[in-house]
DRENDO-1510 file (C-alpha; in Angstrom, 1 decimal, always signed):
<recs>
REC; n; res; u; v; w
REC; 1; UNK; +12.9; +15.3; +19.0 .
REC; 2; UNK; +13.9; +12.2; +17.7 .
REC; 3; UNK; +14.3; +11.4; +14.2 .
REC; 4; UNK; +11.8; +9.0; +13.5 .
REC; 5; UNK; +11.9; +5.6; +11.3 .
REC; 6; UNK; +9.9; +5.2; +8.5 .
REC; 7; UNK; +9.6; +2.2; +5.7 .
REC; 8; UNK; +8.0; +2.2; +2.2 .
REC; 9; UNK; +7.6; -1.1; +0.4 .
REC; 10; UNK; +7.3; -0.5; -3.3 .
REC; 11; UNK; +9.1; +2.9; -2.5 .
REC; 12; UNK; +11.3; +2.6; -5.6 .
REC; 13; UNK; +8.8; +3.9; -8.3 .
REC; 14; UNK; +4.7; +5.3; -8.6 .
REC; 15; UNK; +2.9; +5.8; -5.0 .
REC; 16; UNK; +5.7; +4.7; -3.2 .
REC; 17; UNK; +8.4; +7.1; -4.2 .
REC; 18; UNK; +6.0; +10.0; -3.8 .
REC; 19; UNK; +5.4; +8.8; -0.2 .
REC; 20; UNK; +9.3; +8.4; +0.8 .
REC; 21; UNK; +9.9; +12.3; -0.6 .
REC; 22; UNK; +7.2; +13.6; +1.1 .
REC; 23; UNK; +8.3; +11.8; +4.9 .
REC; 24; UNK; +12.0; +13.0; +3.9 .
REC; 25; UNK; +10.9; +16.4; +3.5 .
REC; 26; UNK; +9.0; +15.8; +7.1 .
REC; 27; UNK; +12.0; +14.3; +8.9 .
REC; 28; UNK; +11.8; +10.8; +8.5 .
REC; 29; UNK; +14.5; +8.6; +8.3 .
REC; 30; UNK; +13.1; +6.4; +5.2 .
REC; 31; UNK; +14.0; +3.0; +4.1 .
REC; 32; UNK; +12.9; +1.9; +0.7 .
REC; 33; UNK; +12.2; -1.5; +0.4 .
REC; 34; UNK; +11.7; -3.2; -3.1 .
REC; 35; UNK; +12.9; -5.5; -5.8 .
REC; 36; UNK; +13.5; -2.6; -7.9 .
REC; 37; UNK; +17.2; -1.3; -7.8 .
REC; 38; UNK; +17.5; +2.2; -7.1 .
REC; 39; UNK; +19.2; +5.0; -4.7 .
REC; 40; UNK; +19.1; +3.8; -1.8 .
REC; 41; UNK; +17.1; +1.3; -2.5 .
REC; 42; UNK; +17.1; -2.0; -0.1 .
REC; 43; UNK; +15.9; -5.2; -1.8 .
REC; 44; UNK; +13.0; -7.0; -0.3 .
REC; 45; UNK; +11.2; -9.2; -1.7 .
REC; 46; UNK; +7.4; -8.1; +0.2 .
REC; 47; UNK; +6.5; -12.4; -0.6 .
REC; 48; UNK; +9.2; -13.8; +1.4 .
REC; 49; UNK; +8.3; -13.6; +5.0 .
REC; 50; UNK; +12.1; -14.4; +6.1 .
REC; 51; UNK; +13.3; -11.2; +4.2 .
REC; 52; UNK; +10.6; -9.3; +5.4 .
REC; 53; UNK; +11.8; -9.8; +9.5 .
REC; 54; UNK; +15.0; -9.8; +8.6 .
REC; 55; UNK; +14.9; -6.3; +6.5 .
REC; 56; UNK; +12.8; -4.8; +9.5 .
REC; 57; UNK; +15.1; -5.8; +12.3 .
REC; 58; UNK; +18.0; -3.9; +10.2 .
REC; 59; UNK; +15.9; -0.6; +10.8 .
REC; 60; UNK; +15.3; -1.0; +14.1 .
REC; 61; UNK; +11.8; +0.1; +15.8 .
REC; 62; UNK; +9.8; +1.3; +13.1 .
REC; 63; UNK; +7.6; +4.0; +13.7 .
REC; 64; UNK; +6.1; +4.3; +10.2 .
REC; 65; UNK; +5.0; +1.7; +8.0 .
REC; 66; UNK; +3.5; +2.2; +4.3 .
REC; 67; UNK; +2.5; -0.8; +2.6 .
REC; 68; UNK; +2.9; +0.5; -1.2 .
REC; 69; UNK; +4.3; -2.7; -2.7 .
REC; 70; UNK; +1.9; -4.3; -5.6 .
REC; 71; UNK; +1.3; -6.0; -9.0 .
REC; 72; UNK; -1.1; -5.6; -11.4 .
REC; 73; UNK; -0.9; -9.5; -12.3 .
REC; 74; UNK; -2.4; -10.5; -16.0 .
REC; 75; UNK; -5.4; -8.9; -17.4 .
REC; 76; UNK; -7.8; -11.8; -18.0 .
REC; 77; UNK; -10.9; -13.2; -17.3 .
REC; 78; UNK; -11.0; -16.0; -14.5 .
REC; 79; UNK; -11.5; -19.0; -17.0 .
REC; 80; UNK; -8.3; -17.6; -18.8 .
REC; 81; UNK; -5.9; -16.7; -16.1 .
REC; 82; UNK; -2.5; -18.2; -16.6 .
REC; 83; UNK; -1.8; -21.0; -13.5 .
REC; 84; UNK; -0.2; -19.5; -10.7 .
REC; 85; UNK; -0.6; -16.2; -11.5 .
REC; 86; UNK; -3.4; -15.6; -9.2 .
REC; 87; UNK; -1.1; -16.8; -6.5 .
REC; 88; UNK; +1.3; -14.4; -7.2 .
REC; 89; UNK; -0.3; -11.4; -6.9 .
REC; 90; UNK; -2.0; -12.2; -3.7 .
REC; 91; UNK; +1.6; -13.5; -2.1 .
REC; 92; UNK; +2.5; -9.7; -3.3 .
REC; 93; UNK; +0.1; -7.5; -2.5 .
REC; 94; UNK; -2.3; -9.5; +0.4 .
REC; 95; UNK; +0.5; -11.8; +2.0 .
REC; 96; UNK; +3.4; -8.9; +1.6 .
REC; 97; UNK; +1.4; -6.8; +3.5 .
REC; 98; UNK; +0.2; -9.1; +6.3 .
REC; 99; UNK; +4.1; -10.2; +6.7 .
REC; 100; UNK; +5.7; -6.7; +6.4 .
REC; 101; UNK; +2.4; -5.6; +9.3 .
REC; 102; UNK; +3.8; -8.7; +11.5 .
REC; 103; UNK; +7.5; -7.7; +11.4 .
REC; 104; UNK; +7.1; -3.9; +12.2 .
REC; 105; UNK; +3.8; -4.5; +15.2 .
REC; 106; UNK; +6.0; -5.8; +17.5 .
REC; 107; UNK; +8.0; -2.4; +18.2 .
REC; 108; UNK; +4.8; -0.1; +17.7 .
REC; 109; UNK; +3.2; -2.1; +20.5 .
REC; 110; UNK; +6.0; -2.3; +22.9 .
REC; 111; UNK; +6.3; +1.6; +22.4 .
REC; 112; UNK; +2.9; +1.9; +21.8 .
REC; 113; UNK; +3.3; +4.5; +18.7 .
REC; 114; UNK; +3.1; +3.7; +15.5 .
REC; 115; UNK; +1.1; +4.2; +12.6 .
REC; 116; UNK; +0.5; +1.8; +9.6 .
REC; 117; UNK; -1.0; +2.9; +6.3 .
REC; 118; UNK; -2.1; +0.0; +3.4 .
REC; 119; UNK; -2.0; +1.3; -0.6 .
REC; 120; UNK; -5.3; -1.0; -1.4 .
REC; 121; UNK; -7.4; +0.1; -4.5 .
REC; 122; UNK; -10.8; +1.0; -5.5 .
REC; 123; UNK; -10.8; -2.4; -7.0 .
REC; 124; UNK; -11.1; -3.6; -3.8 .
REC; 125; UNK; -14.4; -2.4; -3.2 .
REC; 126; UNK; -15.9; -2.6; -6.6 .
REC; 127; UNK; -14.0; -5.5; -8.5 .
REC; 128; UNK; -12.5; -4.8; -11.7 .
REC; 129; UNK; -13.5; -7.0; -14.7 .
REC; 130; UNK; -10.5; -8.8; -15.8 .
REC; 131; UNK; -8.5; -8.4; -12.8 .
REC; 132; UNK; -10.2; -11.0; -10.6 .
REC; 133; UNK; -6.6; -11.6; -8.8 .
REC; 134; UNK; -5.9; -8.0; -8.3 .
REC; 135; UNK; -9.3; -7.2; -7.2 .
REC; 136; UNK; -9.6; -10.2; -4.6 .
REC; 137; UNK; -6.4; -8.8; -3.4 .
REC; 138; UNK; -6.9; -5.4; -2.7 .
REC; 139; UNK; -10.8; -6.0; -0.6 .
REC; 140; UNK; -8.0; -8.8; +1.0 .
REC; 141; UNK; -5.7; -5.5; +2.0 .
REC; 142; UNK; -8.7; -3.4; +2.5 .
REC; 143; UNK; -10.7; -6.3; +5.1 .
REC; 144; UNK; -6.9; -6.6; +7.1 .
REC; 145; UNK; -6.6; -2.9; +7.6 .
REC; 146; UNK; -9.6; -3.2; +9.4 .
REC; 147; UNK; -9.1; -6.2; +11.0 .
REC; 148; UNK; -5.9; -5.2; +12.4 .
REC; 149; UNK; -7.2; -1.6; +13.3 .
REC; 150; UNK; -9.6; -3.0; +15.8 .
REC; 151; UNK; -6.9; -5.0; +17.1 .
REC; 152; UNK; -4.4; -2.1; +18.2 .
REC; 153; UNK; -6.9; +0.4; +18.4 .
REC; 154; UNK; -6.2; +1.2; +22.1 .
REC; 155; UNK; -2.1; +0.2; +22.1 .
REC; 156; UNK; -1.4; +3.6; +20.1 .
REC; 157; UNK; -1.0; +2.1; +16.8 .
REC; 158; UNK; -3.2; +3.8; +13.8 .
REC; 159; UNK; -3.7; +1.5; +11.1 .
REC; 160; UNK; -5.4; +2.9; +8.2 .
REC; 161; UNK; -5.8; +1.9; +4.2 .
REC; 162; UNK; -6.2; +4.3; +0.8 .
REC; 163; UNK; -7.9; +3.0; -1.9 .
REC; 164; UNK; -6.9; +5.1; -5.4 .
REC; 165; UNK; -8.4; +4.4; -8.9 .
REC; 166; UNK; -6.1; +4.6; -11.4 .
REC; 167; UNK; -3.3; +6.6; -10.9 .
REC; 168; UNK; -0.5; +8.0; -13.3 .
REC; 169; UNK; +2.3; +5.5; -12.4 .
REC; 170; UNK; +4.6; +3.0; -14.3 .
REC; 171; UNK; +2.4; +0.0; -13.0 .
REC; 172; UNK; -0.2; +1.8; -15.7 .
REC; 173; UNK; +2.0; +0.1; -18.3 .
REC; 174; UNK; +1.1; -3.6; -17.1 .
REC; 175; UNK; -2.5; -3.1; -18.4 .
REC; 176; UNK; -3.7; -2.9; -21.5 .
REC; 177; UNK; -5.2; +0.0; -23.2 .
REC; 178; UNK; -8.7; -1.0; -23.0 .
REC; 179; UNK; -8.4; -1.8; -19.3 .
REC; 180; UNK; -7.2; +1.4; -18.1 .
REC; 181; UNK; -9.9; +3.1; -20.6 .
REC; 182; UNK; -12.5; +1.4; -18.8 .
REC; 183; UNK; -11.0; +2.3; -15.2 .
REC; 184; UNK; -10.8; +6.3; -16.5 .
REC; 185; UNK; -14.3; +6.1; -17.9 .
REC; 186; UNK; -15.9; +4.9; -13.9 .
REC; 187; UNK; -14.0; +8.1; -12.9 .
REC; 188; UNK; -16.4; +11.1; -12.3 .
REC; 189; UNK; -13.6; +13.7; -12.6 .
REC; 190; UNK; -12.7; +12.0; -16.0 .
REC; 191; UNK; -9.1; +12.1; -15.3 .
REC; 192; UNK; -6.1; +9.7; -13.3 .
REC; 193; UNK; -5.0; +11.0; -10.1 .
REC; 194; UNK; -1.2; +12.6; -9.3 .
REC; 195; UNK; +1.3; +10.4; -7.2 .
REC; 196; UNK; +1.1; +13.7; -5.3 .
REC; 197; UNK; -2.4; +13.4; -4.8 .
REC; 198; UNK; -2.1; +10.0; -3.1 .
REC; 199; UNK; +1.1; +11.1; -1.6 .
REC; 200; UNK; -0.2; +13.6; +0.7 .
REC; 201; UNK; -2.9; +11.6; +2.2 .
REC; 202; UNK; -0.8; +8.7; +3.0 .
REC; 203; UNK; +1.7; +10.5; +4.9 .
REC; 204; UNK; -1.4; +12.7; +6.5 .
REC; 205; UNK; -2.4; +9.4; +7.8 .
REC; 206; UNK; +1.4; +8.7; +9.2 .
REC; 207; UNK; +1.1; +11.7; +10.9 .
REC; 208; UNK; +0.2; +12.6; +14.6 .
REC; 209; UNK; -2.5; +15.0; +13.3 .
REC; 210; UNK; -4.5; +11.7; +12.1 .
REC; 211; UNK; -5.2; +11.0; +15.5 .
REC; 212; UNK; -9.1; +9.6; +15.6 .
REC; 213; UNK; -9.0; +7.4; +12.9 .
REC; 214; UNK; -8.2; +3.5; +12.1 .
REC; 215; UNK; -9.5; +0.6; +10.8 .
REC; 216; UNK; -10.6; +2.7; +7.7 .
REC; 217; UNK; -10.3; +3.3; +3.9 .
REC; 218; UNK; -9.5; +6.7; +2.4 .
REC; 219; UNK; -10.6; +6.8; -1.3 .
REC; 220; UNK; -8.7; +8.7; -3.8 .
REC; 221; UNK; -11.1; +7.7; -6.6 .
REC; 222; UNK; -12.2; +11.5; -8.6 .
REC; 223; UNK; -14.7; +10.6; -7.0 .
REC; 224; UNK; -15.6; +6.4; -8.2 .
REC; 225; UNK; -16.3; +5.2; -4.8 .
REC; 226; UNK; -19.6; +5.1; -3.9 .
REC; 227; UNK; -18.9; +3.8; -0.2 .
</recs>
């Protein structure tokens, strides 16, 4: 069989690096993509649409594509967010995704294989006080993933979303203390999930097995989300 190609934005650190040793261990051929230096590490900035194509054409046909790439932004409320920060974290996590989703389509649908998996957040779906950018951006991921779902649900191309709570990553140290006290306390379990945790149902979701469903959101909450 064919060794397959797989990218991971955000693949550097947190979610992302849990998802690109769990496809090496499958057989993928992985390329990281971030701003973050690292091994192997190719840097993409997920904003700039141009570096997106042009990163994506270096791979070749992509079979796998995890959108991991994010930002917490600033932990305000509305009336005190700093100018241009809002636009920031959308260009990163909404618009990053909807260009790194338009450069890799093209060679799932002419194959017609492919599977695409979003990291949104329960956020999302709920809205976190203080994180009105972050939130908006997440139920923007969340509302794309099943918007494009629909659209290549009968070209062989999955296209799913997770959406975690809080999870034990570096991005934990862009918030403050009483945020991410408020995010634990919503959490049923009482505790932050593993980068293994999330890990294991993204690339479940990249897999072949995940046959029968797209267009949806797979929580990883401790059991937060309520729908």
């Amino acid at each position: 069989m064919t060794q397959q190609n797989a990218i991971v934005t955000g693949g550097a650190s947190g979610i992302g690096a849990g998802v690109v040793k769990r496809l090496t261990q499958s057989g993928y051929r992985v390329a990281i993509f971030d701003v973050q230096e690292g091994p192997g590490v190719v840097r993409v900035d997920v904003s700039d649409p141009l570096e997106c194509a042009r990163a994506v054409e270096q791979v070749g046909d992509v079979d796998v594509l995890v959108n991991s790439a994010g930002v917490n932004g600033a932990n305000a409320p509305l009336w005190d967010y700093p100018d241009g920060e809002f636009e920031r974290v959308l260009a990163v996590n909404l618009l990053g995704t909807y260009y790194m989703c338009k450069a890799a389509l093209p060679s799932m649908l002419r194959r017609r294989q492919g599977r695409i998996v979003n990291v949104a957040s329960i956020a999302g779906k709920e809205g976190n006080p203080n994180a009105s950018a972050y939130s908006a951006s997440k139920a923007g991921v969340i509302a794309l993933t099943k918007s494009v779902g629909k659209e290549t649900a009968k070209a062989g191309v999955i296209v799913n979303c997770v959406a975690p709570a809080v999870i034990d990553t570096p991005m934990n140290a862009q918030a403050t203390p009483e945020h991410l006290e408020y995010m634990v306390s919503r959490i049923p379990m009482g505790r932050v999930g593993s980068v293994d945790e999330v890990a294991a149902l993204i690339v479940w979701l990249c897999s072949a097995e995940c046959s029968f469903s797209t267009g949806a959101v797979f929580d990883a909450s401790g059991g937060r989300a309520t729908y």
